[in-house]
C-alpha positions in Angstrom: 62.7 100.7 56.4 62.9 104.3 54.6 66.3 105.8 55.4 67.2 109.6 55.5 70.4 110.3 55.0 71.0 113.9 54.2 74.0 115.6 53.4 74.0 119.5 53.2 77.4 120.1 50.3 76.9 123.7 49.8 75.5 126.1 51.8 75.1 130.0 52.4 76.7 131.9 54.4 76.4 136.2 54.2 79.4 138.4 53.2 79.4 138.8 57.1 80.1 135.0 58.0 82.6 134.3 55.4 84.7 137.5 56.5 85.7 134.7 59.3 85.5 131.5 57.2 88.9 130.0 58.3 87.2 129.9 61.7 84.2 127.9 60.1 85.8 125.2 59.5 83.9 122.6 61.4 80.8 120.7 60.7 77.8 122.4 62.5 74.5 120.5 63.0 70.8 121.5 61.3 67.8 119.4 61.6 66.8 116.5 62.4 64.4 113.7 60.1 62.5 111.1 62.4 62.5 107.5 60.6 58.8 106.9 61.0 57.1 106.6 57.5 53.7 105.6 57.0 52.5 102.5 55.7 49.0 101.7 53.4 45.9 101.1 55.6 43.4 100.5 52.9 40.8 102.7 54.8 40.4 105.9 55.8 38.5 105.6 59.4 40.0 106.9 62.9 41.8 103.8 64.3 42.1 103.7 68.1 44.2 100.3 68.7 47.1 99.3 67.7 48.7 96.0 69.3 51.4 93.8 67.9 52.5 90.1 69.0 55.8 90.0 67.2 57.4 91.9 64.6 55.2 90.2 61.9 51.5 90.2 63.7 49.3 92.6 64.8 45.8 93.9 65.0 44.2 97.6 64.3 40.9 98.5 65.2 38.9 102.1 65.2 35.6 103.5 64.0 32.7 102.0 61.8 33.5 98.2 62.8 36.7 97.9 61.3 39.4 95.5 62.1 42.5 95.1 60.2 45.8 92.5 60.7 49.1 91.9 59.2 51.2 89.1 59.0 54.3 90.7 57.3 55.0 94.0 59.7 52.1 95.9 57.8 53.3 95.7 54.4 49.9 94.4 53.8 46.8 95.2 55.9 43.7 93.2 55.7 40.2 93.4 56.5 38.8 90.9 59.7 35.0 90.7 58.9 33.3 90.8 61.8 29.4 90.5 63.1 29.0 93.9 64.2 30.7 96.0 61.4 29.1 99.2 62.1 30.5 99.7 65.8 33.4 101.9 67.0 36.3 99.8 68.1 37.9 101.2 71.2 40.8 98.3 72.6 42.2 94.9 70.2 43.6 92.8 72.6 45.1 89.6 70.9 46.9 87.2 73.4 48.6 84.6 70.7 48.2 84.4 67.1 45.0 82.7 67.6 43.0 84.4 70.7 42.2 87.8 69.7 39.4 90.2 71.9 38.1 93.4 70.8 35.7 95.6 72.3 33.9 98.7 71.9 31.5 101.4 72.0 27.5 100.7 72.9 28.0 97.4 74.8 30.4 95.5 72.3 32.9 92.7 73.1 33.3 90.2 70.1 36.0 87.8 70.2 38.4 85.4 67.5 39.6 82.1 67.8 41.5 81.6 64.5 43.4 84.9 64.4 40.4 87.0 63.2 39.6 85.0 59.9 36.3 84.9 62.2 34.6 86.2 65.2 32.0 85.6 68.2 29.6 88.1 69.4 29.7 88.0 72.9 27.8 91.0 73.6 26.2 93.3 71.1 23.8 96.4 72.8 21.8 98.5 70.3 23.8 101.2 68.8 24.1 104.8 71.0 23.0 102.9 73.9 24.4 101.2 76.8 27.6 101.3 78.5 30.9 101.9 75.8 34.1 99.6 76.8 37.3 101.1 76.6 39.6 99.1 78.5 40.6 95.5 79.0 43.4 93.3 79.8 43.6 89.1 79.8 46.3 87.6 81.7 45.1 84.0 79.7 42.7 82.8 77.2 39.6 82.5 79.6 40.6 85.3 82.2 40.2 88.6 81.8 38.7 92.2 83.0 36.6 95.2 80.7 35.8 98.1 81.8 34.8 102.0 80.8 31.4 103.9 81.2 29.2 102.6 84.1 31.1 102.7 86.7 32.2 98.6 86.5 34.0 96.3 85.7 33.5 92.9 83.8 35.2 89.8 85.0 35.7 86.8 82.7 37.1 83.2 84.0 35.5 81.1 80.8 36.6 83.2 77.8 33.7 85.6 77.9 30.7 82.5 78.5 29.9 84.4 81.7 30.8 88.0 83.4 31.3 89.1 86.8 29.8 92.5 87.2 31.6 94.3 89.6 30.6 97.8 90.9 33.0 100.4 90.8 31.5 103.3 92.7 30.8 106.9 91.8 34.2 107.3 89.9 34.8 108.4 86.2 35.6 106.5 83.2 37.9 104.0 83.2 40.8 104.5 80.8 42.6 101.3 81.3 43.6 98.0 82.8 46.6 96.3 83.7 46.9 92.9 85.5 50.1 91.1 86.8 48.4 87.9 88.2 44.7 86.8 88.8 44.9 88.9 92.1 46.3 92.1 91.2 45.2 94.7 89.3 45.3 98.9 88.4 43.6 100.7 86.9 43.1 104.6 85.6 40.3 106.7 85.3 39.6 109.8 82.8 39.2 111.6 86.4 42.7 111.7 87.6 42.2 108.6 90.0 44.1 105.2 90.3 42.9 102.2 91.8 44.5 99.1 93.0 43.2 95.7 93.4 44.7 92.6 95.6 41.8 89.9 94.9 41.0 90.2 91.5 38.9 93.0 91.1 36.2 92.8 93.2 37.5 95.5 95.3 39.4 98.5 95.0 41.5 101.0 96.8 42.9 104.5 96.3 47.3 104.3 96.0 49.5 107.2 96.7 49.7 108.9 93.6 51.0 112.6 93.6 48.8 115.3 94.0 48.0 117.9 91.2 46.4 115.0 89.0 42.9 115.2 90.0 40.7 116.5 86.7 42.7 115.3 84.4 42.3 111.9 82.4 45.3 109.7 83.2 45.7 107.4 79.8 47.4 104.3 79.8 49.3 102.2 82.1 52.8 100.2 80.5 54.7 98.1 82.2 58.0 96.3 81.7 58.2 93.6 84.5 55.9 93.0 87.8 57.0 95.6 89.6 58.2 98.5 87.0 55.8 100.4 85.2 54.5 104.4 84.0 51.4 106.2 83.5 50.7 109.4 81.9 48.1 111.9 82.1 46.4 113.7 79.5 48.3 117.2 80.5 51.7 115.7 79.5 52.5 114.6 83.1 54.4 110.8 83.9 54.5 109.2 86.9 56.4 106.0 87.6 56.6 103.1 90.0 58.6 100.3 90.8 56.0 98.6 93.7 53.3 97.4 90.8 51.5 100.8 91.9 51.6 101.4 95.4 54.4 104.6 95.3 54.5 106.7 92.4 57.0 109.1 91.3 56.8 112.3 89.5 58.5 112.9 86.5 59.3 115.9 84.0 56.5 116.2 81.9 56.7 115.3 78.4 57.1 118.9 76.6 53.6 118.8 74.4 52.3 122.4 75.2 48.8 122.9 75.3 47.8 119.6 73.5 46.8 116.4 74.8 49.0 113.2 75.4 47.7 109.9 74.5 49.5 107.1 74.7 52.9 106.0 76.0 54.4 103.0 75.9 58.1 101.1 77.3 59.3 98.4 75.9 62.1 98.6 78.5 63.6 100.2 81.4 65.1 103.6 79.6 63.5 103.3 76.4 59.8 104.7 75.8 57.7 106.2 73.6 55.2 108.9 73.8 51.9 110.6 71.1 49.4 112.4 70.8 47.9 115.9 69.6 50.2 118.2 67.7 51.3 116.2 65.4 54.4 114.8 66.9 55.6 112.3 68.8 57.8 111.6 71.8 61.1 109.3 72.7 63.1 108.9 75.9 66.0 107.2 76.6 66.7 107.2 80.3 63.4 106.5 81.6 61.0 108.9 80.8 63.3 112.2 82.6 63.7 113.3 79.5 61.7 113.6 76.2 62.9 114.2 72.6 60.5 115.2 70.0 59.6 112.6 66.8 58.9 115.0 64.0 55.6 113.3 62.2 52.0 112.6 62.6 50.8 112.3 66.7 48.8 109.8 66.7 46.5 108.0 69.3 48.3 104.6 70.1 51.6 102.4 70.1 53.1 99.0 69.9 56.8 98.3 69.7 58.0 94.8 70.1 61.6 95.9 71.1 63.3 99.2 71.6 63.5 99.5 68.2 60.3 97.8 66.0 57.3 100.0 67.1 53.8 101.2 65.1 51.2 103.9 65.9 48.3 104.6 64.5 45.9 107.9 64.4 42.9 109.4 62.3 42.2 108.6 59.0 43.5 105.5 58.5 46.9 106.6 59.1 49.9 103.9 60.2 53.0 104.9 60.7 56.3 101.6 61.4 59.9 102.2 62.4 62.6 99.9 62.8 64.9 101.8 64.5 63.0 103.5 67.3 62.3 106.6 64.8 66.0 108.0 65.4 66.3 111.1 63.5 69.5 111.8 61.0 71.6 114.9 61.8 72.3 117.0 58.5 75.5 118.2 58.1 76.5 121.8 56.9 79.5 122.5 54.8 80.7 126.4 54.1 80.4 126.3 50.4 78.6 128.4 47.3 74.9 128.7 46.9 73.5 127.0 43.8 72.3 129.3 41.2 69.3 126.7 39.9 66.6 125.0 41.2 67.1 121.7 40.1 65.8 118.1 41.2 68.5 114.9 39.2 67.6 111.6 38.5 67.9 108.7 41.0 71.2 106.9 41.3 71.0 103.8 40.3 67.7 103.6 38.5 66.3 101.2 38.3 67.3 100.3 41.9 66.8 97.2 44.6 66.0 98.3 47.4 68.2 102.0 48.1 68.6 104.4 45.9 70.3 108.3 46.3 68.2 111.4 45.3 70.1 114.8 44.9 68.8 118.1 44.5 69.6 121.6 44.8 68.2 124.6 46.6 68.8 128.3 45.6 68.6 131.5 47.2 65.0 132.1 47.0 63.2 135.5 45.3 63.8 138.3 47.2 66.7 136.3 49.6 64.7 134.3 51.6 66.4 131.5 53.5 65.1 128.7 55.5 62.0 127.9 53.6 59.2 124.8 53.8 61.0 122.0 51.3 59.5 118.5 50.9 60.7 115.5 48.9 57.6 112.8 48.7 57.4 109.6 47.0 54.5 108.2 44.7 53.2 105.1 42.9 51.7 104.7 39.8 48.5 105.8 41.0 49.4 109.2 42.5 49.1 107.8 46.1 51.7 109.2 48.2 53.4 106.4 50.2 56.2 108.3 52.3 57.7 111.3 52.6 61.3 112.1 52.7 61.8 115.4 53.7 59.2 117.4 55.4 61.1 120.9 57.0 62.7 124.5 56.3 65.8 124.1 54.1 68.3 126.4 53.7 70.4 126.8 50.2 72.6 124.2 49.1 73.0 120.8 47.6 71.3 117.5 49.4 71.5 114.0 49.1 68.2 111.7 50.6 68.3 107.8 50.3 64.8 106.0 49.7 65.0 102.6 50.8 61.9 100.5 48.9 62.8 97.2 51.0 58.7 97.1 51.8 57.6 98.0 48.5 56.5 96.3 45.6 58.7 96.7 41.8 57.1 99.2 39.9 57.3 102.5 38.8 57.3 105.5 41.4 57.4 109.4 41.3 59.4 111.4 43.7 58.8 115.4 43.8 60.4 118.2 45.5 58.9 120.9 46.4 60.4 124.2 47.8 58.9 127.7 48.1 57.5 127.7 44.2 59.0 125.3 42.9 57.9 121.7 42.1 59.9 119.3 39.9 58.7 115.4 39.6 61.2 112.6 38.1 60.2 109.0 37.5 61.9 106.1 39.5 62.0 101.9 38.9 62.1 99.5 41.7 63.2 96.0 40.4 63.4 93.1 42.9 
């Protein structure tokens, strides 16, 4: 896990503020770092699924036919071949370490037995053609329901041997699935419609969800138990229910602006998650009333395995792993002097296993200028950036970040800070 832990020493204050310094003398609080950092994918394709088993196992899929796992929390991705490597990947659904289902774009549902070390077509269409799957959910090995463009849905009892084709009516694409039993079923369309089902999926009925929904996509469905679950709609508004569907509530809507959510996901009753467009993401801790912003990459999908252990995944092969729900670390501002240099120190220790501190300093900038863009990034050998420490405005003074390389390899790394300017780069030695 990287760790920010940022300590503002010295900072600056104007002639004005320190005529009343002995009234300053409190700590006041700045920003705030979300622990999220982003882990090596190997590839550089739009993922669309990310889905975890425990907090060592899990699947990715997204565009040209790829299909990566991890067995060690995504310290290490690899490649699943697959038959049809060419395909866009829209849902990985694994349902032990063995079972694994993907499906996709153009007709396309292949499916593992041996934890993707191998797969089975089970259907293939030619590509651009044919209906494109986006949704699925298996309650066991053999049963199981896809669904997206077509207006149907597949039903499996065998494993995927044989499908039900179930018409769906005139309705719009459907988003997702989500089954408590072999009887009951939701689902969501991109239209602004949920459906319920009491005997299996064969047929389906409207449920009382608030008005004001229709045009826009609802998402996702996550649900903690039987009975408790959320959905979200594509204009950043949440609805909630505690019947498996039949009553919704309205909640606040997650604060996004103008940009699209994706995803949410709730690993329990308070605690949930929340991405999408805009490059940042979304926590609440009381249900989904209220939404705190993630600072970081959006993305298009999540997985978390407790409150804390999550992933998400977006464009260009990007993966981003917390292990502590991405809480953010206050910095702290002390009344002090402003440093006179621009200056970057060596790591303390060095070499280091696994944390080590890096100080730096920040000046007043050229022509007075507070408040400026500052990162601090980390390298290997190779020049590949593999996270970033600081990534915000910074005022003048003296700072202290911690890098933690617990999930990197020994070797030599570069860190450089950047501010305004200025660039410095030191050299760094992780020994384990």
């Amino acid at each position: 896990m990287k760790k920010i832990i940022i300590t503002i020493l010295i900072h600056y204050f104007s002639v004005r503020w320190l005529i009343g310094i002995s009234l300053c003398s409190t700590l006041m609080l700045g920003n705030c770092y979300s622990q999220w950092y982003q882990q090596n994918s190997g590839t550089t394709v739009d993922f669309t699924c990310v889905r975890f088993i425990n907090e060592n196992t899990g699947w990715v899929c997204g565009n040209g036919g790829v299909i990566l796992k991890t067995t060690n929390a995504g310290k290490n991705w690899f490649f699943n071949n697959n038959s049809v490597p060419n395909k866009p990947y829209s849902k990985i659904f694994p349902i032990d370490s063995n079972i694994v289902y993907c499906i996709g774009y153009f007709r396309t549902i292949i499916k593992s037995t041996n934890g993707g070390n191998n797969w089975q077509i089970i259907r293939d269409g030619p590509f651009a053609e044919g209906n494109s799957y986006r949704a699925c959910y298996f309650i066991n090995e053999n049963t199981g329901w896809i669904s997206g463009t077509g207006f149907t849905v597949l039903k499996t009892t065998d494993g995927g041997s044989s499908f039900d084709s179930i018409p769906l009516g005139n309705i719009g694409f459907v988003n997702d699935l989500y089954f408590r039993n072999s009887m009951e079923g939701l689902y969501c369309d991109n239209n602004g419609r949920v459906r319920k089902t009491t005997n299996g999926g064969y047929n389906w009925f409207a449920i009382n969800i608030p008005i004001g929904t229709i045009g826009y996509s609802f998402q996702n469905f996550s649900f903690i138990n039987d009975l408790t679950g959320w959905t979200v709609t594509s204009d950043q508004k949440i609805f909630k229910t505690t019947d498996f569907g039949f009553n919704w509530d309205s909640l606040p809507r997650i604060p996004n602006g103008s940009y699209e959510i994706h995803f949410i996901f709730f690993p329990s009753l308070n605690i949930g998650y929340s991405c999408g467009e805009g490059y940042v993401s979304f926590k609440t801790t009381n249900g989904g009333f209220n939404w705190v912003v993630q600072n970081g990459y959006g993305g298009h999908y999540l997985s978390f395995v407790n409150d804390s252990v999550g992933w998400k995944i977006g464009n260009l092969g990007r993966i981003y792993h917390t292990t502590n729900g991405g809480e953010a670390t206050i910095i702290e501002n002390n009344i002090l002097n402003i440093p006179d240099n621009f200056s970057l120190f060596q790591n303390y220790p060095n070499p280091f296993n696994p944390t080590t501190k890096i100080r730096f300093e920040i000046p007043l900038s050229k022509g007075g200028q507070r408040g400026l863009y500052s990162s601090l990034k980390v390298y290997d050998i190779l020049g590949k950036e593999i996270t970033t420490l600081i990534n915000e405005k910074l005022n003048p003074g003296v700072y202290e970040a911690e890098f933690d390389g617990s999930n990197f390899a020994s070797g030599v790394y570069f860190y450089q800070l950047r501010y305004a300017d200025f660039v410095q780069i030191h050299k760094m030695i992780l020994l384990k």
